[in-house]
Phi, psi and omega in degrees: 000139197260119197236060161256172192244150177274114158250130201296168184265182171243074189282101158314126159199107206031060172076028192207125163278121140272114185277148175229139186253155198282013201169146164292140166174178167316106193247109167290101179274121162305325196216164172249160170310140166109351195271190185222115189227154187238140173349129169088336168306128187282126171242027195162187189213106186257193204223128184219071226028058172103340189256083186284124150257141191275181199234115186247174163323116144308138173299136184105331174269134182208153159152218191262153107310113171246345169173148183239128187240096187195168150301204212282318155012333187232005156282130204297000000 
């Protein structure tokens, strides 16, 4: 198994950053709605046939989890 990190991409949209994973694969979560993340931060892990990267924070983004949008997969 494989640990390298990803840094997730960023989609703007009506004043609220959306983190986007670099690939379809498995998402394994770190933090819950409601936490507080910051630039450089792992907030998960995604699973990607088999080859777990952790998923991080981009520079420049910080803020609330206000919502994760997936199947059930991705609840804590």
């Amino acid at each position: 198994m494989s640990d390298d990190g990803q840094v997730l991409r960023v989609r703007e949209a009506g004043g609220a950053s959306a983190l986007l994973a670099p690939s379809v694969g498995i998402f394994l979560p770190a933090v819950t709605e409601g936490a507080l993340v910051a630039e450089g931060q792992s907030i998960g892990a995604i699973d990607i046939l088999g080859a777990r990267r952790s998923l991080i924070v981009p520079v420049g983004v910080s803020g609330r989890v206000t919502q994760r949008v997936g199947g059930e997969r991705t609840r804590v």
